[in-house]
C-alpha positions as CSV (number, residue, x, y, z in Angstrom):
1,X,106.2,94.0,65.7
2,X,102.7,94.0,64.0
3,X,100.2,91.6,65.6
4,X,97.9,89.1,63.1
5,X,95.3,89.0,65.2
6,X,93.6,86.1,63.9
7,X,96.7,84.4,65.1
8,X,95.7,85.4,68.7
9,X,95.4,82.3,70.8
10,X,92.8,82.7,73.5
11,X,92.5,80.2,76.5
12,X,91.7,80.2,80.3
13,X,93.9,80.2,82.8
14,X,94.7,77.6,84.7
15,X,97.5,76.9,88.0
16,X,100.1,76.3,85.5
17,X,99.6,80.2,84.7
18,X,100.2,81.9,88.3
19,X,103.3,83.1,87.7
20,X,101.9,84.9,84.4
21,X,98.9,86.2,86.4
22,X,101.3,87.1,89.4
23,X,104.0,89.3,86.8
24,X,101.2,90.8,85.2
25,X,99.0,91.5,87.9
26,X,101.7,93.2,89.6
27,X,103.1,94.8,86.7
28,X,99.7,96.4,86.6
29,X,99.7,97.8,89.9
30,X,103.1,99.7,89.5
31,X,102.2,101.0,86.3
32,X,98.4,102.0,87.6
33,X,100.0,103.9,91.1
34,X,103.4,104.9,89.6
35,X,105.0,102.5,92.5
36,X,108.6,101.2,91.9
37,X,110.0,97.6,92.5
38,X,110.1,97.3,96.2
39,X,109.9,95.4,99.4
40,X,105.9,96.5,99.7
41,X,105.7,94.6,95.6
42,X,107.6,91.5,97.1
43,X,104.8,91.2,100.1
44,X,102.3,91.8,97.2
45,X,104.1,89.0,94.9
46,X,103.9,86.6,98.3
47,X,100.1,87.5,98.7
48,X,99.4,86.6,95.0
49,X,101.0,83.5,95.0
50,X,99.1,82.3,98.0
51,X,96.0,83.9,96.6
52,X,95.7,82.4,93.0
53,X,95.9,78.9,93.8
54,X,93.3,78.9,96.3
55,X,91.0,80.6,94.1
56,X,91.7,79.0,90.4
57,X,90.5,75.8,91.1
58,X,87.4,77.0,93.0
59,X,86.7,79.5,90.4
60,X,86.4,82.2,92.5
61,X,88.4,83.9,90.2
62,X,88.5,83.4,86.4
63,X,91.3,85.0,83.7
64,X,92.1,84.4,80.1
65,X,95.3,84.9,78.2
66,X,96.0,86.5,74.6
67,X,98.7,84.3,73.4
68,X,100.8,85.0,70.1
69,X,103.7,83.3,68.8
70,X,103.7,81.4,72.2
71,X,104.3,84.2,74.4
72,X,101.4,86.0,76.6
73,X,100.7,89.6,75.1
74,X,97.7,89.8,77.7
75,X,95.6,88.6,80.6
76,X,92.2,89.4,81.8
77,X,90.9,88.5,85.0
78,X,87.6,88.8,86.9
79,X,87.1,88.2,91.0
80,X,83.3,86.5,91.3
């Protein structure tokens, strides 16, 4: 599939967006160490999804998403 990119939708993330921010972070991490699907990922997935609501609202941690035809192609994040 080739990307327009001035169709690219970009927008903060917000609490709605955790489980985005929780696939992808994750997906990240296997893909960074080379670490399979296991029971360590689903403490990791538990962790996450405690972690992100605390700190979305407080903006202790900030992330954006690359939306195109209404699907996320991308997030960035940043811990402050």
């Amino acid at each position: 599939m080739e990307i327009e990119k001035h169709k690219i939708n970009y927008r903060s993330a917000g609490m709605e967006d955790i489980e985005i921010l929780v696939e992808y972070r994750v997906r990240f991490l296997n893909e960074c160490f080379n670490h399979p699907e296991d029971e360590d990922t689903k403490t990791i997935r538990k962790e996450l999804e405690t972690y992100f609501p605390k700190v979305i609202p407080s903006k202790d941690f900030i992330a954006w998403l690359a939306e195109y035809d209404r699907r996320v192609i991308g997030v960035g994040g940043m811990v402050v």
